[in-house]
C-alpha angles and dihedrals in degrees: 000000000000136000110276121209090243096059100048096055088047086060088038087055094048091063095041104045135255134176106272121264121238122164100139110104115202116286130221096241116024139156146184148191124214117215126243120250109175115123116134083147103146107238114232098224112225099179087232114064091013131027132214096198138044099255110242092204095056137052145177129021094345144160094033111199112193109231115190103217133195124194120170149105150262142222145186129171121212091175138015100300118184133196104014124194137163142150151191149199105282108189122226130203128278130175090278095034110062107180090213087183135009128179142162122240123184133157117235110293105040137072123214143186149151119250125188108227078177152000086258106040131035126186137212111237114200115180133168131183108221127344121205127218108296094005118145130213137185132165121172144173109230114192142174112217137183112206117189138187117262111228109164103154097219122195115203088229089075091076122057127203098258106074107180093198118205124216111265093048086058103056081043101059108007116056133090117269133188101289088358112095125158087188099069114116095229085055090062106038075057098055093041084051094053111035154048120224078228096062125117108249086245108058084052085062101056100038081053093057097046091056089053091054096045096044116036112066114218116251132147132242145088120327124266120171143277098270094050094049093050079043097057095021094232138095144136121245107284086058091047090050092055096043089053091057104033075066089053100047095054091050091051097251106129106234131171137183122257117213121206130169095298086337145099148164138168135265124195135194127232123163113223128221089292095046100252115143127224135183114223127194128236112178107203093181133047103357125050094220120135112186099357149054128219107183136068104256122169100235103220095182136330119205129061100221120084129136099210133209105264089025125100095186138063128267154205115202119026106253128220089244131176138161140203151175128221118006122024100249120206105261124198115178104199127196122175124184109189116179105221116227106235126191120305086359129081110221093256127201140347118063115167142191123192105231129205096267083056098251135124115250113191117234151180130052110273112147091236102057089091087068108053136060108309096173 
């Protein structure tokens, strides 16, 4: 199917920026399934697929791999169903995450789009109005995307004490989220122990990100929330990454989490001398990387703030979600990330499934899988 003209202004938008859409009132029976976010696997650097230093001789957005992608969603109906409706993390475009082609593709008796909730998140929204007994339905986003490194070279010196934030900045990267909490009284002690109100932002930062290292222990699990994790001294790292920001964000420096497939880290936002933000990354699991990223990860949202259609409360990762009424169908919610082999180059590593439980399990059989991120 090609590209409509709906469509392509519906993935514009979602790198540009609308109000979200909401337009899906509560159901009577509804579900979700939140997605797993555990890794603290160390990464065995092989200076090709992934880097263990920031490269002197390159700079910017560099070294773009193209990556095919599927997100969707299946039914099947073993009785009458009405009013299905379902939806999942569609991802947008960011400076190291160019979406090349995009199309919708669904099967007769659904409708399907994809609908920003944010600058930073988009969803893909399946509804049908009524199934009869064996029907199948599938509806999918199918994109082409090219994901770079991130190599900015950043000098502390870009960015001076004083940080005007604006607004929307603010609401972005300040704020209180579900597990997340800058108020907490173990957050602060933290922040009084390890700082100077003199301090350059970015020195906080840092010093922020080395007492995460240092003090929460890796383990895996669910997550539980950042005063838990400063409490017991272990997380994964989702957990790492809040507590990272929850750090952040009491000191004033905007921060926000960065989803990837079973993955996060952290970004925060500091303006340099001519008042232009950037988010910078600072990965507290897994790599070792501060303010900068040196592999090819698909960004699924960043952020940890949404309010969702069929949810009345806030959140913090975008769920797989859906809602009937009548007979419980069979539901399958797909992802597939396929690197694409380009001229002179295989397409190398990291190649990943989403599985039943909504993670990402790694496969195929390149040589290198056993060096990069497997959880």
């Amino acid at each position: 199917m090609t590209l409509s003209r709906r469509n392509a202004l519906l993935a514009t938008a979602a790198v540009v920026g609308v109000a979200p859409h909401r337009f899906w009132s509560l159901p009577a029976v509804a579900e979700q399934r939140l997605p797993p976010v555990y890794s603290v696997t160390p990464v065995a650097f092989d200076g090709v697929w992934v880097w263990e230093n920031e490269p002197e001789n390159q700079k910017g957005i560099v070294d773009g791999r193209e990556f095919e992608l599927e997100v969707g969603v299946r039914w099947r109906s073993d009785g009458e169903v009405l009013n299905l409706k379902s939806s999942t993390v569609a991802p947008v475009a960011f400076p190291e995450q160019q979406v090349l082609d995009f199309r919708i593709e669904k099967s007769e008796g659904c409708d399907a789009q994809v609908v920003p909730l944010s600058n930073t998140v988009g969803q893909l929204q399946v509804s049908s109005p009524r199934l009869e007994r064996g029907q199948h339905v599938e509806a999918k986003a199918v994109y082409r995307l090219r994901i770079s490194r991130f190599c900015p070279h950043y000098d502390k010196s870009q960015f001076p004490i004083s940080q005007p934030i604006g607004q929307a900045i603010r609401q972005a990267g300040l704020g209180n989220s579900p597990g997340i909490r800058s108020d907490w009284d173990s957050v602060q002690r933290i922040v009084k122990a390890v700082t100077s109100k003199h301090e350059l932002p970015w020195d906080k930062a840092k010093r922020f990100y080395h007492w995460v290292w240092e003090n929460i222990e890796g383990k895996l699990g669910e997550y539980t929330s950042v005063r838990e994790a400063i409490d017991q001294k272990v997380g994964d790292c989702e957990e790492r990454a809040g507590v990272f920001i929850a750090l952040c964000r009491a000191a004033g420096i905007p921060a926000r989490l960065v989803w990837v497939p079973n993955h996060s880290w952290a970004e925060f936002c500091l303006l340099d001398h001519q008042g232009q933000p950037h988010w910078i990354p600072a990965h507290t699991a897994a790599y070792n990387w501060f303010g900068w990223t040196g592999a090819h990860e698909l960004v699924l949202q960043k952020g940890d703030r949404f309010r969702m259609p069929g949810k009345n409360s806030v959140v913090r990762l975008i769920s797989d979600w859906y809602s009937f009424r009548g007979r419980r169908p069979m539901i399958e919610f797909f992802g597939d990330l396929k690197p694409v082999a380009e001229t002179g180059r295989d397409a190398g590593p990291g190649r990943r499934r989403k599985t039943r439980q909504a993670g990402w399990e790694l496969v195929g059989n390149h040589p290198s899988n056993r060096r990069i991120r497997g959880e």
